[in-house]
N, C-alpha and C positions, 0 to 999 in steps of 0.2 A: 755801563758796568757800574754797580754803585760801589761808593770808598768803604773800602774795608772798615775805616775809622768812625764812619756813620754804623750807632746800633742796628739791628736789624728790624727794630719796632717805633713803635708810635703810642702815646697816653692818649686814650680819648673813653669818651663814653661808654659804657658795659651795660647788657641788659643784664646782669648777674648782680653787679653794686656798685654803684655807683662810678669812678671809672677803673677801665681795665688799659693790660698794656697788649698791642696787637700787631703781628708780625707786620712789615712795613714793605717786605721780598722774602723769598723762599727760606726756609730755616730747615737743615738739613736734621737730619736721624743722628744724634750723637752731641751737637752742635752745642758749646758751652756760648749760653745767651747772654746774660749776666751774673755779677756777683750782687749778694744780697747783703746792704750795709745799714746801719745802724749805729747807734751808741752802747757800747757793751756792758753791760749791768749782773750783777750777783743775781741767783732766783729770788733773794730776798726781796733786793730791789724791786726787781718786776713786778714781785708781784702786791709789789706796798705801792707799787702806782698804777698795777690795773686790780683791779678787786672784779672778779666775774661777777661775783654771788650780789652785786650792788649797780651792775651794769641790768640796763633793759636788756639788751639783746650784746652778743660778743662783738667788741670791734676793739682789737689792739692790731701792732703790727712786731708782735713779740716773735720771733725764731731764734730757737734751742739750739747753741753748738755743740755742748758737753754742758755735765753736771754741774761747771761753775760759771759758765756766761750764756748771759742771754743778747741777743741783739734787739735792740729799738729802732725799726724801721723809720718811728714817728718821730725820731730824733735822729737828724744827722743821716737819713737813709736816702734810696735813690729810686727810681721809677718800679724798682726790682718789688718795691712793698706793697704797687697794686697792684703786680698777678695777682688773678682773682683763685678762688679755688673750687675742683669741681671733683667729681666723683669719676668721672673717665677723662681725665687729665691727657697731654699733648707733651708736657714737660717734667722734669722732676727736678726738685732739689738737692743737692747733695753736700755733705760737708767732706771739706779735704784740707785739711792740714790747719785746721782753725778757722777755718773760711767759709760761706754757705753759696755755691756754685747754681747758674739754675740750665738744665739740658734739655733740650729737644729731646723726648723719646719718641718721634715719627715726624717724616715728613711736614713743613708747617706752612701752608700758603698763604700766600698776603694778602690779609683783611680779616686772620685766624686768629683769635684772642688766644693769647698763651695764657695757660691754667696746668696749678699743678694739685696735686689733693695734700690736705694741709696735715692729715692726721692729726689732727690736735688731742693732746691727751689730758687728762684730768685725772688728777688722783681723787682715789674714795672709790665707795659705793654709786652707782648711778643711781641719779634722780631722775625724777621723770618732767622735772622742770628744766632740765636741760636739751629738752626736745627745743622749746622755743627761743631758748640761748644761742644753743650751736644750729642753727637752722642750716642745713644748705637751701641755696637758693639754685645751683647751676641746670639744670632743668633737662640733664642728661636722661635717658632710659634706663640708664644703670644707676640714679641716683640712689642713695642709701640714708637720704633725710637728713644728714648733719655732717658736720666738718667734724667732728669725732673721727677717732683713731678707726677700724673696724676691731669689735673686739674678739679677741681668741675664743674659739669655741670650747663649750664648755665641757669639761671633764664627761661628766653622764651620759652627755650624747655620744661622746666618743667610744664609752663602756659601754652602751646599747647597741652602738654600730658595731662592734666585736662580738657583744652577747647575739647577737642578730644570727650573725655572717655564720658564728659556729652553730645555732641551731638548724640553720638551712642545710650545712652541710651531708651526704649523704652518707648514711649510719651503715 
């Protein structure tokens, strides 16, 4: 029976990036696995010490609680900052009370990289140089090519799939 007190994972190597963290015994459906810690910074802060637009490729370990902190995994953080991130994720993140939680959303057996999708957002217009910025790597069949948020579908398609639906209907 393993101690309560021992996490439920392990840090080791990720074929996804470099390393990952990875259940170590069973992780149940619901199961609060860690919290996600950091140094907590202003968005300004954050983002006057990661600059994307001057980065090769994305790597901070920045997570959003509210509009006015950010946590720095890469400061002061714990094992919680290499969950890798993937496009059909096993766990998810959640914030509760100031705090970034991370859950089991299914069954998680041991030697199962926990991964959760990072939604990363960006304001502005998209670039198309952010294909290679936000690359996902997780090699899922549902991947969607980047750690980008998904974004809302767009107005016109919506108003097409209305305009559609009533001209099929029968007159």
């Amino acid at each position: 029976m393993p101690n309560n007190r021992t996490p439920p994972f392990e840090v080791r190597r990720s074929r996804i990036q470099g390393r990952g963290v990875f259940a170590s015994r069973r992780i149940r459906p619901g199961a609060r696995i860690i919290q996600y810690t950091g140094e907590a910074l202003s968005p300004d802060e954050a983002y006057a010490r990661y600059d994307d637009d001057s980065m090769e490729r994305h790597h901070t370990f920045l997570f959003v609680v509210d509009d006015d902190t950010i946590l720095d995994g890469a400061k002061g953080g714990n094992a919680s900052r290499l969950i890798n991130h993937s496009c059909d994720p096993n766990c998810e993140a959640v914030v509760e009370d100031g705090e970034i939680w991370v859950y089991a959303l299914e069954n998680i057996q041991p030697g199962t990289e926990l991964l959760y999708d990072y939604a990363y957002e960006r304001p502005g217009r998209y670039l198309k140089a952010w294909d290679a910025l936000y690359e996902c790597r997780c090699g899922s069949p549902k991947c969607r090519g980047t750690i980008l948020k998904r974004p809302k579908p767009k107005r016109r398609k919506a108003r097409a799939a209305k305009k559609a639906a009533r001209s099929s209907r029968v007159r």
